[in-house]
C-alpha positions as CSV (number, residue, x, y, z in Angstrom):
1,X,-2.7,9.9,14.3
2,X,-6.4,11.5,14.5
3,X,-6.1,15.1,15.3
4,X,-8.8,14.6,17.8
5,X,-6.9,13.1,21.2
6,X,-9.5,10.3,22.7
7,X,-12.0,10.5,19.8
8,X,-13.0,9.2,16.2
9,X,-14.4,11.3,13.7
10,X,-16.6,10.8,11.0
11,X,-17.0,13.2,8.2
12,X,-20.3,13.4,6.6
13,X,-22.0,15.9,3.7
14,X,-23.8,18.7,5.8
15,X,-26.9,19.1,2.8
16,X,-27.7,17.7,-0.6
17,X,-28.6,14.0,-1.5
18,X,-26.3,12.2,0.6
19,X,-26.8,14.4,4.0
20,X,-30.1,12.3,5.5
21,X,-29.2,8.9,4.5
22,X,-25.5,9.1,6.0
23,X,-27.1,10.2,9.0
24,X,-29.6,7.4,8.6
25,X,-26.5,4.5,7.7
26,X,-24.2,5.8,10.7
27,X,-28.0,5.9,13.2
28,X,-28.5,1.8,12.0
29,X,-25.0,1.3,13.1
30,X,-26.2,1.6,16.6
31,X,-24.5,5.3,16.8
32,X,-26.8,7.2,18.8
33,X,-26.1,11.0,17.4
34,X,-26.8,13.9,18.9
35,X,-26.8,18.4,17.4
36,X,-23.9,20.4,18.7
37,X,-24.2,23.7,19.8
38,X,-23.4,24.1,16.0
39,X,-25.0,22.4,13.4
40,X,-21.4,21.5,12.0
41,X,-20.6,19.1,15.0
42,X,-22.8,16.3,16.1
43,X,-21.8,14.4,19.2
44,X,-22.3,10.6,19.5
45,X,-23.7,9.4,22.9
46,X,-22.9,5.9,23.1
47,X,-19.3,6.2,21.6
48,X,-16.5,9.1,21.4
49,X,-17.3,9.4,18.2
50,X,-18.4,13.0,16.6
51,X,-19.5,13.7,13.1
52,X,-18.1,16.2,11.2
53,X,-21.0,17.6,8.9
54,X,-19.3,19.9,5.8
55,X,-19.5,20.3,2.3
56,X,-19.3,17.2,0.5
57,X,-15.9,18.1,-1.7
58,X,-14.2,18.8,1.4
59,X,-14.8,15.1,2.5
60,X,-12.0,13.5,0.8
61,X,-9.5,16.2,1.9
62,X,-10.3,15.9,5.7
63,X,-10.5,12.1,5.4
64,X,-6.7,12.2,3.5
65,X,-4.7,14.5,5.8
66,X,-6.6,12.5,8.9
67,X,-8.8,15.7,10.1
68,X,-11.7,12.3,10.2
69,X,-10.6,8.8,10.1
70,X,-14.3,8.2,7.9
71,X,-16.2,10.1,5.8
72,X,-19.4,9.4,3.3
73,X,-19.1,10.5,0.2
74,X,-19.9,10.3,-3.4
75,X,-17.6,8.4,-5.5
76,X,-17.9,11.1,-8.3
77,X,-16.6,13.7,-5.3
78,X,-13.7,11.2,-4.1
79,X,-12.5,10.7,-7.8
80,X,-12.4,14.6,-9.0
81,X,-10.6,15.3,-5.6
82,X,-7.9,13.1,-5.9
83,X,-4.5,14.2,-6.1
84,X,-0.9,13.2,-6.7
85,X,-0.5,12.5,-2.5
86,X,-1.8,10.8,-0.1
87,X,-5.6,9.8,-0.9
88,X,-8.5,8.8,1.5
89,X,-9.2,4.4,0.6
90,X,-12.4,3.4,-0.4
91,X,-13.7,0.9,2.6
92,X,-17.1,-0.2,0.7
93,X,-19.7,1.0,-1.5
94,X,-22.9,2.0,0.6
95,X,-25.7,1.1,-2.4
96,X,-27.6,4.9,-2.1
97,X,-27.3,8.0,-3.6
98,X,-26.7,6.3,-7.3
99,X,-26.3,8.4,-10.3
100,X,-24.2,8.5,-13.7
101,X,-21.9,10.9,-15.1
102,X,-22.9,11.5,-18.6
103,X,-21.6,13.1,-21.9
104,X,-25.0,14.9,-23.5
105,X,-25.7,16.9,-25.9
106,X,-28.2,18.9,-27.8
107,X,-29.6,17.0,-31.3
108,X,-27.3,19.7,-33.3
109,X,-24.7,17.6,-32.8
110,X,-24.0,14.6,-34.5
111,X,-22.8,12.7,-31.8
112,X,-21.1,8.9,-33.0
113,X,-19.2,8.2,-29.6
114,X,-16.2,10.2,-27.5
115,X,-14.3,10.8,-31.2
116,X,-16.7,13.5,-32.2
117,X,-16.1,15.8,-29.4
118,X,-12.8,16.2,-30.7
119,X,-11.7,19.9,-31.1
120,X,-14.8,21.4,-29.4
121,X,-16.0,22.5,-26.2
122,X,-17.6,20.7,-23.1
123,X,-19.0,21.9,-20.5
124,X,-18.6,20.6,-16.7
125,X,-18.3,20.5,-12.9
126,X,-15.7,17.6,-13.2
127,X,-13.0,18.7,-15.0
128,X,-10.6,16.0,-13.8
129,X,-12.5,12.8,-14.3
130,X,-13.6,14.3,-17.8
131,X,-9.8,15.4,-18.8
132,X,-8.9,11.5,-18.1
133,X,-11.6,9.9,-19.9
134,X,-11.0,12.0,-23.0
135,X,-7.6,11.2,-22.7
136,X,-7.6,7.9,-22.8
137,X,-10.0,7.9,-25.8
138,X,-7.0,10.1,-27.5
139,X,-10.0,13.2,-27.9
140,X,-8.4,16.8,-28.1
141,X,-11.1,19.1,-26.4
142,X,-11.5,22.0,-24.8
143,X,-13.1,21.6,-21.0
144,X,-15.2,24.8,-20.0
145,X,-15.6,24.8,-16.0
146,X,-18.8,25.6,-14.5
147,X,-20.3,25.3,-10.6
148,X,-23.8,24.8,-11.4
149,X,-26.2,24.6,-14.4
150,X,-24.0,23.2,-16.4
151,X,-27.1,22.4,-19.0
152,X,-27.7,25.6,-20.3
153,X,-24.0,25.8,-21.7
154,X,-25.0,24.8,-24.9
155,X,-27.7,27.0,-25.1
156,X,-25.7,29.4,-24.4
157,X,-23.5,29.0,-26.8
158,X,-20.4,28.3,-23.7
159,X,-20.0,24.7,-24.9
160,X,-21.0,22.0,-27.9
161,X,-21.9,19.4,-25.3
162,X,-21.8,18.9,-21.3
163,X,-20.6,16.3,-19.2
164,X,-22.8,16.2,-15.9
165,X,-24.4,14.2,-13.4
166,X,-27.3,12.4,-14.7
167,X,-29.9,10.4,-12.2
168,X,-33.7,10.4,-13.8
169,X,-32.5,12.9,-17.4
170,X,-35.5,15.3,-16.9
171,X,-33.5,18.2,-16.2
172,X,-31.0,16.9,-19.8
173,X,-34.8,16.3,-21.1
174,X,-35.8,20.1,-20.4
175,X,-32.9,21.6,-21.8
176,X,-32.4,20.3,-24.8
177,X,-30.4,17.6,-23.9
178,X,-29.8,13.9,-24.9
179,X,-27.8,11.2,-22.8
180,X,-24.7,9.6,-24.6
181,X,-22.0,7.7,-23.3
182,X,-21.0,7.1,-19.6
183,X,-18.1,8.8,-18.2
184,X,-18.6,7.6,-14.2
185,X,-21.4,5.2,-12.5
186,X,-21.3,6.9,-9.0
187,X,-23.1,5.8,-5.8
188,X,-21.8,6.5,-2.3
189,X,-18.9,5.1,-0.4
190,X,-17.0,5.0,2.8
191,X,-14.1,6.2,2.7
192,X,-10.8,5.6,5.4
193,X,-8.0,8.1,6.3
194,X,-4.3,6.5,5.4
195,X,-3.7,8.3,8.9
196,X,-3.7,5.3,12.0
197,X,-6.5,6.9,14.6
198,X,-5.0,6.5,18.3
199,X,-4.2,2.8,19.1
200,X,-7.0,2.5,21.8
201,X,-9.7,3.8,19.1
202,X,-8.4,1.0,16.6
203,X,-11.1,-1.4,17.6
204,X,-14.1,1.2,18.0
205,X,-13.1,1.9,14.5
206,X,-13.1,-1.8,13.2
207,X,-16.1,-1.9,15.0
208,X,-17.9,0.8,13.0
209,X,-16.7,-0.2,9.5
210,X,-17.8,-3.8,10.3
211,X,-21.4,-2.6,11.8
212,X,-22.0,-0.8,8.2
213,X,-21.1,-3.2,6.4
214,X,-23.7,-5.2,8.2
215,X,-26.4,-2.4,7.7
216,X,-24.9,-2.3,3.8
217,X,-25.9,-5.8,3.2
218,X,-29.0,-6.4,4.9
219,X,-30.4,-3.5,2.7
220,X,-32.9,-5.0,0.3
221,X,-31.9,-8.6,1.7
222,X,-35.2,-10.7,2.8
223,X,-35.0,-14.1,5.1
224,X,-37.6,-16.4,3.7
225,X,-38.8,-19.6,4.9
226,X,-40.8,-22.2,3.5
227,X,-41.4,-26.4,3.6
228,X,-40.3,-28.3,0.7
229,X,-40.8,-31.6,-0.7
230,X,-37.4,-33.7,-0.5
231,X,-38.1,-34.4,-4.4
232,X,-37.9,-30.5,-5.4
233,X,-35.1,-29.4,-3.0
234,X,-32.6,-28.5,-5.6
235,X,-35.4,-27.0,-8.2
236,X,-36.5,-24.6,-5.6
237,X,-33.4,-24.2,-3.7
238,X,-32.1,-23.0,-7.0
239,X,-35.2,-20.5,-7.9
240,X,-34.5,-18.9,-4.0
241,X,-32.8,-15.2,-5.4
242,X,-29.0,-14.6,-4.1
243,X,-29.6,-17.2,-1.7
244,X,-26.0,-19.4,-1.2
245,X,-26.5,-22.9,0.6
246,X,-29.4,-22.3,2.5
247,X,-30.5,-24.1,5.8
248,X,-32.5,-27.3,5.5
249,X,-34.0,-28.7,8.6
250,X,-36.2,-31.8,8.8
251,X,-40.1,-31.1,9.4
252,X,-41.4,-33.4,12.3
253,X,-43.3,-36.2,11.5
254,X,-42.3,-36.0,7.6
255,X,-40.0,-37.9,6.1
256,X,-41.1,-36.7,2.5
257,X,-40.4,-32.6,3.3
258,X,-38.1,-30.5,4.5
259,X,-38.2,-26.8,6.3
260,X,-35.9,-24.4,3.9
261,X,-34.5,-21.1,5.3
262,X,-32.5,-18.5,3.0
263,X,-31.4,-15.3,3.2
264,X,-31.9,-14.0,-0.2
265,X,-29.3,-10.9,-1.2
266,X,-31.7,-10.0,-4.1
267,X,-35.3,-9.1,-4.4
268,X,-38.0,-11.3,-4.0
269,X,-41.0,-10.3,-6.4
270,X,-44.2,-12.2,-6.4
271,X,-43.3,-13.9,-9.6
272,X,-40.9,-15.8,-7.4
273,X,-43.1,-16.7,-4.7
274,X,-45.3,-17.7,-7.6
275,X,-42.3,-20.3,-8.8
276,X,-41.9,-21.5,-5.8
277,X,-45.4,-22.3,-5.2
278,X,-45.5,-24.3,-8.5
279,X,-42.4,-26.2,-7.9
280,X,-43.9,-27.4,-4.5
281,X,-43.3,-24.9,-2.1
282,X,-45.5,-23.9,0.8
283,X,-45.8,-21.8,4.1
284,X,-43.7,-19.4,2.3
285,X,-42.7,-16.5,4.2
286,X,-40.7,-13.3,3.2
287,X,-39.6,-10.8,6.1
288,X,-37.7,-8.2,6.3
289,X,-33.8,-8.3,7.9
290,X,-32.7,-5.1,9.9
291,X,-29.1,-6.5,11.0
292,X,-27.0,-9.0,9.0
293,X,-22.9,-9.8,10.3
């Protein structure tokens, strides 16, 4: 049960590249958040609910032994803190803070996939997740731990090559660097404690997961409507992006067209709207969707 009697906690990282868009996820959930006297406890209004904000590898250990019943974090953080015990559950991917875990190394190397790191040194922050991916490619090498800059290793002379966190490679690029395989595609996640909250906090807590998940997919979604002749339903019906079945009403007065409206899960670029229009399409229009359950 929650450690908290009466309330729900939600853990959340207190800087760095997840901090403002967890606290932007958990505000379009309809949690109105308030500062503490502290700026490590945030008080929801509208709910007994706070938010825990701490470092982000802490996260998955609060969520685990039930200190939060939720937490946002990186899935790179969630899989290097994972232990032989009881483990925080992934609830969803959130679709924001995306980056890659990357072997690189410096053009010295003559890099021809995992096998030539074989009896040399690597360089990283995620010893763990490293350790299993060269063991399951059968590569014998030695992993050299570092908290930061883990790029100038090789320059160094620490380390041959460096497994680290890659999201636009300038900082690989500046150093040296070049990109090779992936170890880890990352993005945020909501995580769940194994721990039960209170039984009258059970629903709050449904509630929450399923109000995110709502927020999660009406990111990037667009509702479009437009009229369509009877004769091109299926063509454009099938150029509408991520759309399902959409809903086709009858247009009054018109027995020849129809009135087509889709929610679309994937972008609409111009090019579509341009398809559309040349497989008889018209009144199109694309807007924006702020809730979707």
């Amino acid at each position: 049960m929650s450690t908290v009697q009466g309330r729900l906690r939600i853990a959340v990282q207190k800087s760095g590249r997840l901090a403002d868009r967890s606290l932007d996820l958990i505000r379009d959930a309809g949690l109105k958040w308030v500062k503490g006297h502290n700026d490590l406890l945030y008080r929801v209004e509208n709910y007994p609910i706070d938010l825990l904000r701490v470092r982000d590898d802490d996260i998955p250990t609060f969520v685990a032994d039930g200190v939060c019943d939720l937490g946002i974090v990186g899935e790179n953080v969630l899989e290097e803190g994972r232990n032989g015990g009881a483990n925080a559950s992934v609830v969803m991917p959130l679709g924001f803070g995306r980056c890659t875990l990357k072997i690189a190394t410096p053009p010295t190397l003559a890099y021809d996939g995992p096998a030539s790191l074989d009896g040399l040194r690597i360089a990283t922050s995620y010893p763990k997740i490293l350790r299993r991916f060269l063991d399951e490619r059968g590569v014998k090498a030695e992993i050299v731990v570092m908290r930061g800059a883990v790029e100038v290793a090789p320059r160094l002379k620490l380390a041959a090559a460096i497994c680290d966190l890659v999201s636009t490679g300038a900082t690989l690029e500046a150093n040296g660097l070049g990109a090779k395989d992936t170890v880890l595609e990352s993005q945020a996640v909501l995580i769940q404690s194994p721990v039960a909250p209170e039984p009258g906090l059970q629903h709050l807590l449904d509630s929450i997961i399923e109000r995110m998940s709502g927020v999660v997919s009406s990111q990037g979604a667009k509702y479009v409507m437009l009229n369509a002749p009877r004769a091109s339903l299926d063509q454009i019906t099938a150029i509408l992006p991520g759309a399902g079945s959409p809903t086709v009403m009858p247009l009054m007065g018109r027995d020849d067209a129809v009135a087509v409206h889709a929610v679309c899960q994937e972008a609409v670029f111009w090019e579509t709207l341009e398809k559309l229009k040349a497989a008889g399409a018209s009144a199109i229009l694309v807007l924006p969707i702020e809730k979707m359950m």
